[in-house]
PAKOL-344360 format. One record per residue (C-alpha): y, x, z; residue in three letters; chain. Coordinates in steps of 0.5 Angstrom, whole numbers, plus 500, padded with zeros to 3 digits. Layout:
% residues N
Y, X, Z, ala, A
...
% end
This chain:
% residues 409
422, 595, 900, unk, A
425, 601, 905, unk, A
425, 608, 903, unk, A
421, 610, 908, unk, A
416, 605, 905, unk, A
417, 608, 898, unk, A
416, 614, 900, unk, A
409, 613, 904, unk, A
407, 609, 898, unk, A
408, 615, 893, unk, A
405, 620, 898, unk, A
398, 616, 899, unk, A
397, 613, 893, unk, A
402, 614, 886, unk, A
401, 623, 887, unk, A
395, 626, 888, unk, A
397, 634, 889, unk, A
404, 632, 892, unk, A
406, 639, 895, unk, A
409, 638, 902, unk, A
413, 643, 905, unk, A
416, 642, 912, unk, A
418, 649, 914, unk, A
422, 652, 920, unk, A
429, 651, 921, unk, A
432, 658, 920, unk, A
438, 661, 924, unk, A
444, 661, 921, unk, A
442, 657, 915, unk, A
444, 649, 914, unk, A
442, 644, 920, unk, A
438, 641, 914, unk, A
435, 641, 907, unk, A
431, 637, 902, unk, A
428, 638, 895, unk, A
425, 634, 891, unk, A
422, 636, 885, unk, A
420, 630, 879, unk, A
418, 628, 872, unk, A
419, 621, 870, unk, A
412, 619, 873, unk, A
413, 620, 879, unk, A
415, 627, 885, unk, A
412, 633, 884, unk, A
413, 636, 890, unk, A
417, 636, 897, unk, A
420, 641, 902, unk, A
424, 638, 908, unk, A
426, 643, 913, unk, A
430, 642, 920, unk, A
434, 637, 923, unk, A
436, 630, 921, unk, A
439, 629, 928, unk, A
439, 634, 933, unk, A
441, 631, 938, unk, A
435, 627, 937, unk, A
431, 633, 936, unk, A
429, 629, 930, unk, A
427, 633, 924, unk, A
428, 629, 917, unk, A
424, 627, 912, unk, A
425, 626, 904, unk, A
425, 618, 906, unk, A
431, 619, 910, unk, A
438, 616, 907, unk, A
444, 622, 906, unk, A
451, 621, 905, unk, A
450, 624, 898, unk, A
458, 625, 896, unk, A
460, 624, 889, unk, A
452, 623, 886, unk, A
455, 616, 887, unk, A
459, 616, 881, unk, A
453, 618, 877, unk, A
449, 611, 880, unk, A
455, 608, 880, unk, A
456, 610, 872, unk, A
449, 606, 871, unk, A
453, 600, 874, unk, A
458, 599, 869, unk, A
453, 601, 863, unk, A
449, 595, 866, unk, A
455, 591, 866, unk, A
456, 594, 858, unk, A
450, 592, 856, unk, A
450, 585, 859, unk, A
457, 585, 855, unk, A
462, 583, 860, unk, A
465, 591, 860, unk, A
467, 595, 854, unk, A
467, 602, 854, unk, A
473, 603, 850, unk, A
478, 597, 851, unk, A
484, 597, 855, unk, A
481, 597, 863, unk, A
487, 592, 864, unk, A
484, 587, 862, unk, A
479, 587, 867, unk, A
484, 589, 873, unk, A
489, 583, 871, unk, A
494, 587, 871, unk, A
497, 594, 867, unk, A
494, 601, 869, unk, A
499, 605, 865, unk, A
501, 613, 866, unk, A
509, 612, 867, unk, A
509, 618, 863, unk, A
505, 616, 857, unk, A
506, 607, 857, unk, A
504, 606, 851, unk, A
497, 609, 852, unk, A
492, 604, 854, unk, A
487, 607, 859, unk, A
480, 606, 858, unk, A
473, 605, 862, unk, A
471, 611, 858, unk, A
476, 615, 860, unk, A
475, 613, 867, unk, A
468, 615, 868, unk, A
469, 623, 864, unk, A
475, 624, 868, unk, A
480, 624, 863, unk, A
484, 618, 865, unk, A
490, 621, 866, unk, A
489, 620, 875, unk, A
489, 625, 880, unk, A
487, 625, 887, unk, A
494, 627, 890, unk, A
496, 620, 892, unk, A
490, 619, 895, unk, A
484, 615, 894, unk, A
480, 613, 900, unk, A
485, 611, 905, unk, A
485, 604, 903, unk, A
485, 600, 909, unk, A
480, 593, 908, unk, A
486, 589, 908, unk, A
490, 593, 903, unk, A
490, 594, 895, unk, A
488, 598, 891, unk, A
494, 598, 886, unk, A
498, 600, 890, unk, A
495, 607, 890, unk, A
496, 607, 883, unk, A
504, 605, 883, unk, A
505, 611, 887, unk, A
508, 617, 882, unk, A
503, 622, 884, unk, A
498, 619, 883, unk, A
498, 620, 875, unk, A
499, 627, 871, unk, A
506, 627, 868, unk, A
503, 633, 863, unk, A
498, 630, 860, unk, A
496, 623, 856, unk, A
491, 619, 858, unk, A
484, 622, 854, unk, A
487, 629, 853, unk, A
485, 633, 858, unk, A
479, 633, 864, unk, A
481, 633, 872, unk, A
476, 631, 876, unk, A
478, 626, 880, unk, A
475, 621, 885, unk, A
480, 616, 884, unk, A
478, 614, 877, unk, A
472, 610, 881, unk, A
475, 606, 884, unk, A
478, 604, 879, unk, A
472, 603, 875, unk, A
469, 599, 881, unk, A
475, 594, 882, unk, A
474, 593, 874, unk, A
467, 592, 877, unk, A
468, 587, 881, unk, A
474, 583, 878, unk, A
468, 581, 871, unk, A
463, 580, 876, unk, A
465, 577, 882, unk, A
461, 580, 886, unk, A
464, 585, 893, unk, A
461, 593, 889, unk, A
456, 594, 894, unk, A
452, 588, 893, unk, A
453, 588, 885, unk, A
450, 595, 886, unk, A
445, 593, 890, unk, A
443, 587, 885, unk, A
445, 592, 878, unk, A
442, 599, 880, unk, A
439, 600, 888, unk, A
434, 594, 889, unk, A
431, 594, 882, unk, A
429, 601, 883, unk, A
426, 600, 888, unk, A
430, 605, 893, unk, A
433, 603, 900, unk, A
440, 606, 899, unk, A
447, 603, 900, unk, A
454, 604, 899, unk, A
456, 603, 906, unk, A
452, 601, 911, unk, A
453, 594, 910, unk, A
446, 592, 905, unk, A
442, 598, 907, unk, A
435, 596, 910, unk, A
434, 596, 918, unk, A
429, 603, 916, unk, A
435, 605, 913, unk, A
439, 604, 918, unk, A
434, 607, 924, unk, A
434, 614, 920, unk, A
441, 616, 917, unk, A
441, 623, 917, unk, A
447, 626, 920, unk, A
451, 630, 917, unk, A
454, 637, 921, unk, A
460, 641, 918, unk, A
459, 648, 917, unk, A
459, 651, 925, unk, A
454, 645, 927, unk, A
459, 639, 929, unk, A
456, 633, 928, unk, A
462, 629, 922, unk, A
459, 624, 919, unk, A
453, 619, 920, unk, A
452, 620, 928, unk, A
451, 613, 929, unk, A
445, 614, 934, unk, A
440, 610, 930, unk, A
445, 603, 928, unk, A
449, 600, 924, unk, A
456, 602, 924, unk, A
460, 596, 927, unk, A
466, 597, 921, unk, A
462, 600, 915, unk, A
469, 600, 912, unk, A
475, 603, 913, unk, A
478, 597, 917, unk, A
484, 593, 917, unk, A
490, 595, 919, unk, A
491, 590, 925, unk, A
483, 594, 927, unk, A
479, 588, 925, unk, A
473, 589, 920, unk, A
471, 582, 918, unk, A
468, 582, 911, unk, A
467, 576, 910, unk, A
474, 576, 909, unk, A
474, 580, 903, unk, A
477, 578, 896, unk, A
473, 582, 890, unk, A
477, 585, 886, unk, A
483, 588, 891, unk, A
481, 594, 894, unk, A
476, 599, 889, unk, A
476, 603, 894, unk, A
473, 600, 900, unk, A
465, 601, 899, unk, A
466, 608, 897, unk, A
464, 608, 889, unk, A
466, 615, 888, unk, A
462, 618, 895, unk, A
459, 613, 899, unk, A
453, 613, 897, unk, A
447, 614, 902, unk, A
439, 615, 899, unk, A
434, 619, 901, unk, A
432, 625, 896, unk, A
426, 621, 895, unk, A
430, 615, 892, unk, A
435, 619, 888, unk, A
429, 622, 885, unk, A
427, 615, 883, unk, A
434, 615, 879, unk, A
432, 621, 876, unk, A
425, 618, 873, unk, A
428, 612, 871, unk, A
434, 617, 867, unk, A
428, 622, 864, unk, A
425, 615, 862, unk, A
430, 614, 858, unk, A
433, 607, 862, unk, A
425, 605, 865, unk, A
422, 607, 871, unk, A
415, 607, 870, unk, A
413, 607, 877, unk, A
415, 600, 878, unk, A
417, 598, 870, unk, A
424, 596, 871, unk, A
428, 597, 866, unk, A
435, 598, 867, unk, A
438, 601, 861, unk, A
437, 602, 854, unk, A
435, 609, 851, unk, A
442, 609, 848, unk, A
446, 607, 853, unk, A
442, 613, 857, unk, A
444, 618, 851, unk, A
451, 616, 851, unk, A
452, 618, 858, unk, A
448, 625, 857, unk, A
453, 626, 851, unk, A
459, 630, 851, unk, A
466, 627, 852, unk, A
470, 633, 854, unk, A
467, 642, 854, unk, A
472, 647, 856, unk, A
476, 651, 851, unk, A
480, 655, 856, unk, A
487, 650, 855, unk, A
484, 642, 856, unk, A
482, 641, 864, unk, A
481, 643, 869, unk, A
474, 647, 872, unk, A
474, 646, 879, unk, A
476, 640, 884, unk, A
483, 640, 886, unk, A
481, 634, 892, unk, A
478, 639, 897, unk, A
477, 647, 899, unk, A
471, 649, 894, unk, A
476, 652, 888, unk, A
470, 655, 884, unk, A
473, 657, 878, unk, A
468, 656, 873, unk, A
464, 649, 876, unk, A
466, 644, 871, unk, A
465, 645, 864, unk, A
462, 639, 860, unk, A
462, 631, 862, unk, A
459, 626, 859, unk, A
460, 619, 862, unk, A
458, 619, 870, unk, A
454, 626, 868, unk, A
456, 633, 869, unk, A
452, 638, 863, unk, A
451, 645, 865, unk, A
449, 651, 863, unk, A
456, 652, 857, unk, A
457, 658, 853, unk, A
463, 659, 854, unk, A
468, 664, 856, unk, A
470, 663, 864, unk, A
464, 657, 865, unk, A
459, 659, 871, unk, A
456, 653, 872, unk, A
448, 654, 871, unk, A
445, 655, 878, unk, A
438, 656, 874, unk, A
440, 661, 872, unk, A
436, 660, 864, unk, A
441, 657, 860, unk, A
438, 651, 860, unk, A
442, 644, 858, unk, A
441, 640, 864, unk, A
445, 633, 866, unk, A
446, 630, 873, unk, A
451, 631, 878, unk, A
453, 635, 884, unk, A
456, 633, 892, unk, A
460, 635, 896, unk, A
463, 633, 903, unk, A
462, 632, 910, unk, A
458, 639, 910, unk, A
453, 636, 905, unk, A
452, 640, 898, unk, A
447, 636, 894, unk, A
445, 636, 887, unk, A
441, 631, 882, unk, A
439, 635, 875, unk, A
435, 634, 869, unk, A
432, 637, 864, unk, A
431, 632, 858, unk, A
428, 636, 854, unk, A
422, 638, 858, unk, A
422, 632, 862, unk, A
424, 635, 869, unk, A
428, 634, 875, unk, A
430, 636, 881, unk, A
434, 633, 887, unk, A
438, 637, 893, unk, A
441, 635, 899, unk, A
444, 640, 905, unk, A
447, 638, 911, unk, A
450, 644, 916, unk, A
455, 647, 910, unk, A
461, 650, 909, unk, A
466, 646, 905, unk, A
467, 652, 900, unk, A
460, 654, 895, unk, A
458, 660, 897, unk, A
454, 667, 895, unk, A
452, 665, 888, unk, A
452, 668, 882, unk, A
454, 662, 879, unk, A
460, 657, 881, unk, A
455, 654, 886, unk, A
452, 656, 892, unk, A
446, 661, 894, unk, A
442, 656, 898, unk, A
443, 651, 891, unk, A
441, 656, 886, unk, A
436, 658, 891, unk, A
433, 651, 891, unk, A
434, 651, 884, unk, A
430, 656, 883, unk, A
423, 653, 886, unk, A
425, 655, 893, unk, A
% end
């Protein structure tokens, strides 16, 4: 079913006293805004305002599909939770076994990596080898056997680094058990049961899908990412060295990287709220009754592996121009935790101390958010387009438009 679908669905029938906002776009302000408010029965409101295309001069709708940035790594982290469940991963068993060949710290060799590690960000990995230059014919290992790509300072579990390069790692571990290419397995594990429209890549989303990607402006309105005019993309994937982009020639299990676990997932705001009802549901989305996780499973990602103390990781995101001091200073497992008490943490665009869980994204002029207050059953879904690589004009580590959003707005 497409998103759009979805969401005329959940408008007309699943939530009377929708509130549906659509305001003008305002000058000097992002190209395009959406928020989503949410409980696990279903959305409590929508705002839209500006443009998904301007070219087009096609204002976006909640339906439309984003480029939603490191939100992936949470939907991916409810991939490899499913595949735990089901007993063909463990969270804490040397990852080598599922990649058929040594994942190994040249500085720490005698210290096993686990998916654990991965998923919270203290593999030991950084981004300074790179993580998403992988050409289709090209092998994710060799990544991996460049010296930059590892922390020579710190054991694998010591120390907390943001790093996207740990989710394709954990993909390729992903394929390998299954046998399956990552955005497939994702659509069969995750997407399709949630009912949603998105897609890692372009390659398994739906026609409606296709026909309405949003497309993402940087911060001075140049068009950066997603400009497809309405169509698929003829290469959805990094191509092959020689240029060619047969897919069908891709072997499972080689290349990590390829279908973007760590960033490229495109989904509407309406069906990254469905994500957020089924994790407010405790693994089960009521809209639909599919169940994809356990209520344990569910904790287990909310549950803190790491919090800072002022000497064990890093607060911000090395990869990129956003250095806010402060951004990261709990994680689960594929989850940010906000809203820590701790000297030097500025990571509560709420403003109210509230413990919430989910995941932030940035790239490509996108700054969007999923986050959820367990306790009280609520959530909320951001997605901006149009903005500027750095957070700015917040009391917090985040921006003054997402803590404007944050606040009801």
């Amino acid at each position: 079913m497409s998103a759009a679908k979805i969401g005329r669905i959940l408008s007309a029938c699943a939530m009377p006293g929708l509130l549906l906002i659509a305001a003008t776009t305002h000058a000097n302000g992002p190209v395009a805004n959406v928020r989503v408010a949410f409980d696990r029965n279903g959305v409590t409101s929508i705002q839209t305002d500006g443009f998904a295309d301007k070219a087009a001069a096609r204002r976006i709708t909640a339906n439309d599909p984003v480029r939603v940035a490191s939100i992936s790594k949470l939907v991916t982290t409810l991939g490899v939770m499913r595949l735990v469940e089901a007993g063909k991963l463990e969270l804490d068993a040397d990852v080598s076994r599922y990649l058929g060949w040594s994942l190994r710290n040249p500085a720490y060799p005698h210290v096993p990596i686990t998916l654990r590690m991965l998923i919270s960000h203290r593999s030991s990995l950084t981004d300074a080898a790179g993580y998403w230059q992988t050409p289709l014919d090209g092998r994710l290992r060799d990544t991996l056997d460049n010296p930059h790509a590892w922390d020579g300072e710190h054991a694998p579990g010591t120390y907390f680094r943001y790093t996207n390069l740990n989710f394709p790692v954990v993909a390729q571990a992903m394929e390998r058990v299954s046998g399956e290419r990552f955005d497939r397995l994702m659509q069969r594990l995750v997407l399709k049961p949630l009912g949603t429209g998105a897609c890692f890549g372009w390659d398994t989303c739906d026609e409606a899908s296709v026909a309405h990607a949003v497309v993402q402006y940087d911060g001075d309105g140049k068009a950066v990412m997603d400009d497809n005019h309405g169509r698929r993309p003829n290469c959805p994937v990094r191509p092959a060295r020689n240029g060619s982009c047969d897919l069908s020639r891709y072997r499972p299990g080689e290349n990590g990287a390829l279908f973007g676990p760590q960033g490229g997932l495109r989904i509407s705001g309406v069906d990254l709220a469905r994500v957020g009802m089924m994790l407010l549901g405790e693994g089960t989305l009521d809209l639909n009754g599919a169940r994809l996780l356990t209520p344990g499973s569910v904790r287990a990602m909310a549950t803190p592996l790491w919090q800072y103390d002022g000497r064990n990781g890093l607060t911000f995101e090395e990869d990129g121009d956003d250095h806010q001091q402060g951004f990261f200073c709990r994680w689960g497992m594929g989850m940010q935790i906000l809203a820590t008490h701790a000297e030097g943490c500025r990571d509560d665009p709420f403003g109210d101390g509230v413990a919430r869980v989910g995941h932030a994204g940035s790239a490509y002029g996108v700054q969007a958010g999923i986050w959820l207050d367990r306790e009280h059953g609520s959530g909320l879904a951001w997605i901006a387009t149009g903005m500027p690589e750095e957070r700015t004009g917040g009391r917090s580590a985040f921006s003054a438009l997402e803590e404007k959003f944050a606040g009801g707005k």
